[in-house]
Structure formats: structure tokens, C-alpha cells
C-alpha positions in Angstrom: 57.2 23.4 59.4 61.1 23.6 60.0 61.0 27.1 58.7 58.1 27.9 61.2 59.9 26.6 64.4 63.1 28.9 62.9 61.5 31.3 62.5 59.9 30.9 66.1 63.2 29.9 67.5 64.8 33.6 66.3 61.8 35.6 67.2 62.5 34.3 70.8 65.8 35.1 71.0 65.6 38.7 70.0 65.5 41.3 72.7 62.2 43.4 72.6 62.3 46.8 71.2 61.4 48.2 74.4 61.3 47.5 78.2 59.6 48.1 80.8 61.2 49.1 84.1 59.7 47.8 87.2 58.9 50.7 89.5 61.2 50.5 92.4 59.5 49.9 96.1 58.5 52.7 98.2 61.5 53.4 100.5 64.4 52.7 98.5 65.2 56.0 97.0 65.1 57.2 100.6 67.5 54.5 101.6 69.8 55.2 99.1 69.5 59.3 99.2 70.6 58.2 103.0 73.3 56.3 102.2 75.1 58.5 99.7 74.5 61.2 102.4 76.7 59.4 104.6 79.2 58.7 102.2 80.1 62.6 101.3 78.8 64.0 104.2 81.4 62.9 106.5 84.1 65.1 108.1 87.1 64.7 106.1 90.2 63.3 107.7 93.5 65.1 107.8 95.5 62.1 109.7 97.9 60.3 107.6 99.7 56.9 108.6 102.6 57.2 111.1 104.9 55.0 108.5 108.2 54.7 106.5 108.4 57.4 104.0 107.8 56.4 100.4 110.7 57.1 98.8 110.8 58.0 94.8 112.8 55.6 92.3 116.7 56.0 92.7 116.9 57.9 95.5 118.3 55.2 97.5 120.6 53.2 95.3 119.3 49.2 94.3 122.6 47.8 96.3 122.6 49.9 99.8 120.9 49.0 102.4 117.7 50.7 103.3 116.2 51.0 106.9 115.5 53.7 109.0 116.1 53.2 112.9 113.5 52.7 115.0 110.5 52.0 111.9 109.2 49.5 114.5 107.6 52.1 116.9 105.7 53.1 113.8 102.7 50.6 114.9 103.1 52.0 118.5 102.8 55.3 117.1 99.2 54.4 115.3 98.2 52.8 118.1 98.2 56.2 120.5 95.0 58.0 120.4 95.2 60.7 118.4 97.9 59.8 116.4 95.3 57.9 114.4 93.0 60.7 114.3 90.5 58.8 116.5 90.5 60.8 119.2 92.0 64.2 119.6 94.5 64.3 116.9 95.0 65.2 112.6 98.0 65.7 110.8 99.4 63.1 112.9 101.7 61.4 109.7 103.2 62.3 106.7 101.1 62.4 103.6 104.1 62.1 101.8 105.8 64.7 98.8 103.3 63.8 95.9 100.6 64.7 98.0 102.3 67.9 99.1 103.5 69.1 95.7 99.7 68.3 94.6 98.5 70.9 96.8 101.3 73.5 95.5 99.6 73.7 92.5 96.7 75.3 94.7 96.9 78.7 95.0 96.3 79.0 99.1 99.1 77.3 99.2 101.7 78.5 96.7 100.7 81.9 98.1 102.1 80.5 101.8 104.9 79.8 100.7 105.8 82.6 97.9 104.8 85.1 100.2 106.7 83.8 103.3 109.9 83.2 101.2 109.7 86.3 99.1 109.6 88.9 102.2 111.7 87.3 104.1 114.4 87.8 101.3 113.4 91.2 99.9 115.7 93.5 101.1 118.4 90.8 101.1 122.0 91.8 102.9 124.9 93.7 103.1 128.5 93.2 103.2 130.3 95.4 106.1 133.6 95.6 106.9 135.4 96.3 110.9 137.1 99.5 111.6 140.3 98.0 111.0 139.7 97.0 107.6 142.3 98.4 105.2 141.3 99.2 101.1 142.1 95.6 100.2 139.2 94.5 102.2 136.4 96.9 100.4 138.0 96.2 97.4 136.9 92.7 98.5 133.7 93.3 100.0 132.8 95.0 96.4 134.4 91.8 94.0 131.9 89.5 97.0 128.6 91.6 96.3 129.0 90.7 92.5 129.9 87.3 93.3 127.2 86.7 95.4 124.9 88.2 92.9 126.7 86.2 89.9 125.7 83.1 91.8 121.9 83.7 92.5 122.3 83.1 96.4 119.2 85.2 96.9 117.0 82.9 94.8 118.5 80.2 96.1 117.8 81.7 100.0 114.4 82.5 98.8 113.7 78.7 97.2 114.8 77.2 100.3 112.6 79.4 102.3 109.6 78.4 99.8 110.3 74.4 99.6 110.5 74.3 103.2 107.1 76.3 103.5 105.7 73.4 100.5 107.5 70.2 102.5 109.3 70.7 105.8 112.4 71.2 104.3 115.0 72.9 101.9 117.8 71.4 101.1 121.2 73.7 99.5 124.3 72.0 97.8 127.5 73.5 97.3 129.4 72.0 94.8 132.9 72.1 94.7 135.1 71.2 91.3 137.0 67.7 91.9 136.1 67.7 95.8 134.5 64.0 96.7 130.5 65.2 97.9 130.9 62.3 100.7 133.6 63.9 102.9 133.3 66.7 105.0 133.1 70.5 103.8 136.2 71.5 105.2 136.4 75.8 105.4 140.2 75.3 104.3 142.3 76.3 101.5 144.0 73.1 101.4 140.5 71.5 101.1 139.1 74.3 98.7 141.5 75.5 96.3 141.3 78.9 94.3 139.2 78.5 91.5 137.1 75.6 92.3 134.1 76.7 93.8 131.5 75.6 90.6 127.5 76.7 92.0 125.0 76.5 94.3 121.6 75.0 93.8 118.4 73.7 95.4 117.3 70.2 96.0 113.9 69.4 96.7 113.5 67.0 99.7 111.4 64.7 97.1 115.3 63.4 95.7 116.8 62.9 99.1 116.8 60.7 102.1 118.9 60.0 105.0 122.2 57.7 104.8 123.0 57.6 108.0 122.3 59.6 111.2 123.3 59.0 115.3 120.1 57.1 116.8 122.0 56.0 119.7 123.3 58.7 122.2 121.1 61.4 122.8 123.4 63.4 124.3 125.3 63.7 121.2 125.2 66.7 119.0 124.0 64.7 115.7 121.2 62.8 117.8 118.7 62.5 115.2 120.4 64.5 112.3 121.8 63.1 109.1 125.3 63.2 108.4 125.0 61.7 105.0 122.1 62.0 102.6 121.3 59.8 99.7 120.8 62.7 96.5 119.4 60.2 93.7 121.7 57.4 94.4 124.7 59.6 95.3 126.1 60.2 98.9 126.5 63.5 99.9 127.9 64.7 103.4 125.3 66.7 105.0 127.8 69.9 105.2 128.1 70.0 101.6 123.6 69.8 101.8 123.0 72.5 103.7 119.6 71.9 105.2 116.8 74.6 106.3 113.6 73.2 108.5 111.7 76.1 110.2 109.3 73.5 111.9 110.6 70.9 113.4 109.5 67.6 114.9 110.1 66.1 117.8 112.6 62.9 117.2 109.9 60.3 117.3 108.2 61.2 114.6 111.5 62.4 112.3 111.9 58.9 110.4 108.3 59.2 109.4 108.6 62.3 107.6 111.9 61.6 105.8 113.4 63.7 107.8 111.7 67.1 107.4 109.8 69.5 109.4 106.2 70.2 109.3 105.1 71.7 106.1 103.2 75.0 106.4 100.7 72.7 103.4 99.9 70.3 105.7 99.3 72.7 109.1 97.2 75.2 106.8 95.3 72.2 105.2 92.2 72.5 107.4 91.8 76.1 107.6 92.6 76.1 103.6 89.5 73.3 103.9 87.2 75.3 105.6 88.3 78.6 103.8 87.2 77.0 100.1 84.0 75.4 101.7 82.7 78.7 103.2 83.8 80.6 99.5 81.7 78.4 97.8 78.6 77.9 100.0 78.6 81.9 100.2 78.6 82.2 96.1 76.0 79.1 96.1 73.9 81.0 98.5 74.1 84.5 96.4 73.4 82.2 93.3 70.4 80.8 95.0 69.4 83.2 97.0 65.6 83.2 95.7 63.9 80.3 95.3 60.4 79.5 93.4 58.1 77.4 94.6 55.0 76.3 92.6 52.5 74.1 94.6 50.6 72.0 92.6 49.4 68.4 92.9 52.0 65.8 92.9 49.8 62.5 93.6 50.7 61.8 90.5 54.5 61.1 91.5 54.1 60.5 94.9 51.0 57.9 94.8 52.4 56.3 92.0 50.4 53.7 89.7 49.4 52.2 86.6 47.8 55.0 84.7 49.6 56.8 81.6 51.1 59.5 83.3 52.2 57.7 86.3 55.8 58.5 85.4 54.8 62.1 86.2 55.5 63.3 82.8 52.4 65.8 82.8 54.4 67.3 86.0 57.5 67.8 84.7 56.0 69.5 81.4 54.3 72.2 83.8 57.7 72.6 85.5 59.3 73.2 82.1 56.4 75.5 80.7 56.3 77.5 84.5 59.9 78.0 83.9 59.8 79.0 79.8 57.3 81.6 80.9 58.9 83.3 83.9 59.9 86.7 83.4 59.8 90.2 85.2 57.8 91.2 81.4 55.6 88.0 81.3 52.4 87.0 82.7 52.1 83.4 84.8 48.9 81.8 84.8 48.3 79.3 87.8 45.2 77.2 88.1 43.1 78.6 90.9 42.2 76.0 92.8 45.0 73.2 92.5 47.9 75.5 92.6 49.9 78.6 94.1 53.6 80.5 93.4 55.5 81.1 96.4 58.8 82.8 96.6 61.3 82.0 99.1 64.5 84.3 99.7 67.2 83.7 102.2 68.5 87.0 104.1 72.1 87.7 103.0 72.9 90.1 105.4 76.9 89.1 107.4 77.6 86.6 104.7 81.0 89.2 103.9 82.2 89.0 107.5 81.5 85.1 108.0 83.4 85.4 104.4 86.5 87.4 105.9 86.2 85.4 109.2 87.5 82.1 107.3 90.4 83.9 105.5 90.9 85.9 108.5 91.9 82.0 110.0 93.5 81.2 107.2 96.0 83.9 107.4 96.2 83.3 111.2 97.9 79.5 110.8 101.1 81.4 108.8 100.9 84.2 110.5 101.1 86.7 107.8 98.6 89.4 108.1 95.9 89.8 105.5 97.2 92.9 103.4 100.4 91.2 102.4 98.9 87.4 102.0 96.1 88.6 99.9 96.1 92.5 99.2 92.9 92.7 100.8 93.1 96.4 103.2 91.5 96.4 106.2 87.9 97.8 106.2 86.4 100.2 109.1 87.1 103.6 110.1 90.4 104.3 110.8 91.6 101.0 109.9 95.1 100.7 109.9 97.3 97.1 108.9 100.9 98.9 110.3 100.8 97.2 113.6 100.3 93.7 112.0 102.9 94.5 109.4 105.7 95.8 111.7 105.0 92.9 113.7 105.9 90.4 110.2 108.6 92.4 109.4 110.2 91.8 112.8 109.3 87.4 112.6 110.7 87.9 109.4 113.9 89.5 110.5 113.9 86.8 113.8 113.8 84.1 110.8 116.5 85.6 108.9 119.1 85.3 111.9 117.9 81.7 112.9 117.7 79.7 109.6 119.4 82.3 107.0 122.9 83.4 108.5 124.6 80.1 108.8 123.7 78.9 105.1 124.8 82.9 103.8 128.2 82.5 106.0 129.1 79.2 104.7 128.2 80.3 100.9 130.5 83.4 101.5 133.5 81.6 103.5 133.6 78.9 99.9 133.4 82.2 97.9 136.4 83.8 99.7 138.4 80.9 99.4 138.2 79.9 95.9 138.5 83.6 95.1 141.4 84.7 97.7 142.7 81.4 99.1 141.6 82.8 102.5 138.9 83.9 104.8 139.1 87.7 105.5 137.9 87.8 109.4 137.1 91.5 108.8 134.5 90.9 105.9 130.8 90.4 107.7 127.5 90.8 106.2 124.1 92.2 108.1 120.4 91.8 106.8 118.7 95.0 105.5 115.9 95.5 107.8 113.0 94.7 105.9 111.0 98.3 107.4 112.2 100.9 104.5 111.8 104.4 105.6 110.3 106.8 103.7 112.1 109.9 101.9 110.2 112.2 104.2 111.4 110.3 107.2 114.9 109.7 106.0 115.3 113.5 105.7 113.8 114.1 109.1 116.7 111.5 110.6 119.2 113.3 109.0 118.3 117.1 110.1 118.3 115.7 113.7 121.8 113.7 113.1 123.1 117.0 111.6 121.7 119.0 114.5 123.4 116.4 116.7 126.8 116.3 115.0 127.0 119.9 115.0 126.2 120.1 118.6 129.3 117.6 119.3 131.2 119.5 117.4 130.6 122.7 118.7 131.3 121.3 122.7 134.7 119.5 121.4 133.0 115.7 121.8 134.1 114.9 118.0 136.1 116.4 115.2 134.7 117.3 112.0 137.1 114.6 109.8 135.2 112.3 112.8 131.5 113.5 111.9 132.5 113.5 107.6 134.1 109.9 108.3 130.2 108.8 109.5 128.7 110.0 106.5 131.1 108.0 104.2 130.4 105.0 105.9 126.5 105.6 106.4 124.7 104.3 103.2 121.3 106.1 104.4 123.4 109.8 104.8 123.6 110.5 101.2 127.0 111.1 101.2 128.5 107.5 101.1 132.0 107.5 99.8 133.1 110.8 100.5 136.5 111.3 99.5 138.6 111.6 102.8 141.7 112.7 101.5 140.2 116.2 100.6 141.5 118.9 103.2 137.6 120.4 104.2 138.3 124.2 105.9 135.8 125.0 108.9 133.6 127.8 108.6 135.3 129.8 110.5 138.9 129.2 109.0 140.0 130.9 106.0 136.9 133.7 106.3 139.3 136.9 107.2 136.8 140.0 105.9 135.8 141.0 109.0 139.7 141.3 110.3 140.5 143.1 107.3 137.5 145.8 107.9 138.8 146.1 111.1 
């Protein structure tokens, strides 16, 4: 009997070949239908933590000291409404770099910032010289243009211009052969000997972080700006870093972004939100538009039971054999008295307009109108985009003067002094105006400056060596570079056949 009680012994401890699943009780799927709609159907939140910065591996070497004045007001800072998003308040922290380049790989936002950057260095500058500039100085001014074109500095503009777009900053460091990067750039030519100017280059804010910066008198001109910056471990003075932020924060709130402005990524992040959410409920709707509906008894699902096809299995079986058969050339056979098609289709009249309403917004937040940000014309009669582009142009231009010059000036002053040993003081530089005319109305400006001229000329106001001296100069008259030595006779000189008829 041993073998029996085995054998019984084994026979117990083997699972069955099948189960049977207790039917759940009536309300639970309801309750947990509700409680998954509460966990995805919330608002999401666009406040981050009012903190210190987390700052990537070897940025701040192991043996210096790292602290950033003033983290204690952090707390205070979460604790005012708003600034926790409770109340009235998002974006209120920094979501840090990794977050940010994350949503550069989106392309809302790489368009931002590519756009942005791109027209705002398009037509790029040019080098001018003062009326008292002899030929050593163009002679210069040509050797500069290649120098500055040898180097990249446009890129490098038009990267800064994009990372600060991405993060709330662009960084620029000039490096200088032999010169130590934690002293002061001094515009010298004992401090910047011929020769040694080596590149210029980008650094993303991601590899840097403040060494040291004035926290103490706020009357001082470095209140709350670096003078030092930590660049992966190295200490770099922050006139050797040039730094661009188009968006900056007030001084609180400085520590907790490392630094940086507002990033256009994190302002736009909302209205990039909403834009995707509306995109993709309109192609949902237009995939769904028309809807099926078979009614037909369900007591068999909804009733429940103990009966073979409590499961609703004979149910889903007509689903799958309704939807096998539908087709514009088929024929649907219903049961007469137990069931009935109905077809349900949602209007989708305005869906374009609510469509272009949320890009419309999402062009609004960087202010770029909708032709340029996504080639999309205008629609309507008579629908013209020149008001909103002249309008870019000229915040594009305002840009230029406020965040561009003073990097361009310093670049070119390091250029002219490893090159010449000296700053020229007649050699400037101007921005190309980012409006181009058109051939049409280039030649209509100069038949009305030719009319003009000739009229000076004619009442005594200028000479002619004046008037041919302005079209040498003028890089729009189409006779730049004239040669001025060349003796040009008036038309009235040198014409004697009507004397000699006489």
C-alpha cells in the first residue's frame, strides 16, 4: 500500500491542468476603470523643485568646495504659492539639462531654437571702415573677413543663439595659446601676443557651473554674475567664457538654474503639450469618425452566471462574424427581433481651425510667425504674412545689437591683436539687415539716388569725384570699388563739335 499513498501523495501535489477563475464581484471593474482614470487623466504638472542644480560628473572638481550662496531660501522658495505649482504658478524650477536636452530631440523644439538662431544669423555682418581710414586699414578689413570666416564665428554665434533657446544659456570660449584661462582676458598686446590666438568654440551649459560670483553688495556691477566658471574641473575667468542669456531671471531664483536664463523648452512646454494633444485627438477623431453600433442582447455578459456561455463567448463570436462580413459590396444579416445596426458619425466641420488655433499658440510663446516656424502660408483672401515677418526681422535685428555685438567685438579685438599686435580704432563692423531687397527694388533705389545725385550736381551741392566716391563705397550701387584714380571728363568737357560747326 506504500505505492498507493505515493502515488496519492504525487497526485496531490500536482497542479490541475486547468483553473477556474472566480468571477470577479459586480462593481470592481467599475472601481478600477475609476481609478486608472484618475491616474492618467490628471492635468500634467509643469513645476519643477526650486533646488540646487544637479550638476554632471567632473564639472566641479572632487577637492573644491561646492555651495552656492543662499541654497537655504530654496525651502522658502517651495513654500510660496505658486512656486510649487499649487496655486497660480508652473515652470516655477529648473527641470534640470537632461530633461531639457530630452526634449531637443523633439522636433517643436529643435525647430525653436534652429529657427530662432538660424535668422537671427543669416545675413551675418560686415566690416566698415571710418572716413579716415587709409589703404592699410581695408587691406585689414579684407585679411579680418577671411579670418572671421576661417574661424567659424558665425556658427559659433548661431550655436550660442540655439543652446540658449535649448537651456537658458550659451556659453563661448576663446582660447588663447599659453595664456592661464583663470586670469582675466586682458584686450592687450602685452597680454595677447601675435600669433597666439588658437579658436573659438561653444560649451554647453551641461559642462559648466559657477566658481565664484558677488552675493553680497547689490549695488556692485557683478551682483549675481560669475566671474569664474568651473568648465569640467577647470577654472575659467568668465571673460575668457563669454556668456549669452536672452531670458533672464530675477536673482532669487539664479542659483537654482545654474546660472542660466529661462529656456525657450521649458516656456513653450505647455503650449508644445497642448499643440501634440489637440494633433492627435484631431487624427483620432478623423480615424474614428464613424462608429457602428450593433444592438443585440448582452444579458449574457452583463447578468452574468453559471451557464456555458456565461463568459460571453457566443457575443464576441457575433462581434467577430458582424465585422468579417461588413462591406460597402456585402450583405449583413441582423436577427429581427433581438437586434439593430446603428451608425453613429461625429461632424468634422472646424476641426482645421481648432487645429491651426493650437499651433497658432505655439508659434505665439517664441514669437516667430507661422510661415517661417513651420512653412505653413497663411490661408484667406488676400492673406498676406509681410507684416508679421518685417516685424521678426526687426526683434531679430533688436537681438543682434543686445546679445550679439559685444561677443563679435571681443572675437574681432583677439583677432586683431594676435594678427597686428594692435586694435585698429577705425575697423567697425554693422549687421546686414536681415530684410533683402529685391532686384526690382534695388534698381528702383538706384534710379531715384541717380536722379538725386544728378540734381546736386547740377545746383553745385556736390562734385562728381564726391557722387563716384559714394558708389565705391556703397556695396548695394553696383559699382563698389571703383577705381578713383581714373581722371572721369563731364559730359560737357571735352565735346567741342558744336564749336567747331560754328
Amino acid at each position: 500500500m506504500t505505492w498507493l499513498r505515493n502515488l496519492w501523495d504525487r497526485f496531490r501535489k500536482t497542479p490541475a491542468p486547468f483553473s477556474v477563475t472566480p468571477a470577479p464581484e459586480r462593481g470592481e471593474g467599475l472601481a478600477r476603470a475609476l481609478a486608472k482614470a484618475k491616474e492618467t487623466g490628471g492635468r500634467k504638472s509643469y513645476c519643477y523643485p526650486v533646488k540646487a542644480p544637479d550638476l554632471m560628473p567632473g564639472v566641479v572638481p572632487a577637492t573644491a568646495k561646492s555651495g552656492i550662496a543662499m541654497d537655504a531660501n530654496f525651502s522658502a522658495m517651495n513654500g510660496v504659492p505658486g512656486a510649487a505649482g499649487y496655486a497660480y504658478g508652473d515652470s516655477a524650477g529648473f527641470p534640470g539639462y537632461p530633461y531639457l536636452a530630452m526634449l531637443a530631440t523633439r522636433a517643436e523644439y529643435r525647430a525653436f531654437a534652429s529657427t530662432l538662431a538660424t535668422e537671427r544669423t543669416r545675413e551675418w555682418i560686415v566690416l566698415n571702415s571710418t572716413d579716415t581710414a587709409g589703404d592699410e586699414t581695408k587691406t585689414r578689413i579684407t585679411e579680418l573677413t577671411q579670418a572671421l570666416k576661417d574661424i567659424k564665428l558665425q556658427k559659433v554665434i548661431r550655436r550660442a543663439a540655439e543652446q540658449d533657446c535649448l537651456y537658458g544659456r550659451g556659453q563661448i570660449f576663446i582660447k588663447i595659446k599659453g595664456a592661464d584661462d583663470s586670469l582675466p582676458l586682458i584686450l592687450s598686446n602685452k597680454t595677447i601676443k601675435k600669433g597666439s590666438f588658437d579658436s573659438v568654440t561653444n560649451v554647453e551649459p551641461i559642462w559648466t557651473t559657477p566658481s565664484a560670483y558677488n552675493a553680497l553688495d547689490p549695488t556692485a556691477a557683478d551682483f549675481y554674475k560669475p566671474s569664474k566658471w568651473w568648465m569640467l574641473g577647470k577654472e575659467v575667468h568668465a571673460s575668457r567664457m563669454m556668456t549669452m542669456i536672452t531670458r533672464e531671471l530675477p536673482d532669487i531664483l539664479k542659483p537654482a538654474f545654474n546660472f542660466s536664463g529661462m529656456s525657450l523648452s521649458q516656456l513653450a512646454e505647455p503650449y508644445v503639450d497642448n499643440w501634440l494633444r489637440t494633433r492627435q485627438s484631431v487624427s483620432d477623431l478623423i480615424n474614428n469618425f464613424s462608429i457602428t453600433a450593433l444592438k443585440t442582447s448582452m444579458g449574457q455578459v452583463l447578468q452574468g452566471g453559471d451557464g456555458p456561455d456565461a463568459d460571453g463567448t457566443d457575443l464576441f463570436e457575433r462581434a467577430d462574424l458582424f465585422t468579417a462580413g461588413r462591406s460597402n459590396k456585402g450583405l449583413m444579416l441582423l436577427d429581427k427581433d433581438s437586434e439593430e445596426l446603428v451608425q453613429v458619425n461625429t461632424p468634422l466641420g472646424g476641426l482645421h481651425e481648432l487645429q491651426a488655433q493650437a499651433q497658432e499658440q505655439m508659434c505665439s510663446v517664441s514669437r516667430t510667425p507661422a510661415i517661417i516656424l513651420t512653412g505653413i502660408s497663411p490661408s484667406g483672401l488676400n492673406a498676406s504674412s509681410e507684416g508679421e515677418i518685417s516685424t521678426f526681422e526687426d526683434w531679430n535685428a533688436a537681438l543682434q545689437e543686445a546679445y550679439d555685438r559685444e561677443p563679435i567685438e571681443t572675437v574681432l579685438k583677439v583677432l586683431q591683436l594676435s594678427m597686428y599686435g594692435e586694435i585698429d580704432p577705425d575697423i567697425t563692423f554693422a549687421f546686414v539687415p536681415l530684410r533683402q531687397m529685391t532686384k526690382k527694388e534695388l534698381a528702383e533705389i538706384r534710379t531715384a539716388d541717380s536722379t538725386t545725385a544728378g540734381t546736386y550736381i547740377d545746383r553745385g551741392v556736390i562734385s562728381p569725384e564726391e557722387e563716384r566716391e559714394r558708389l565705391a563705397r556703397d556695396p548695394d550701387s553696383g559699382y563698389q570699388g571703383l577705381d578713383m584714380s581714373l581722371e572721369i571728363a563731364t559730359p560737357n568737357e571735352g565735346n567741342t563739335d558744336n564749336e567747331d560747326d560754328e
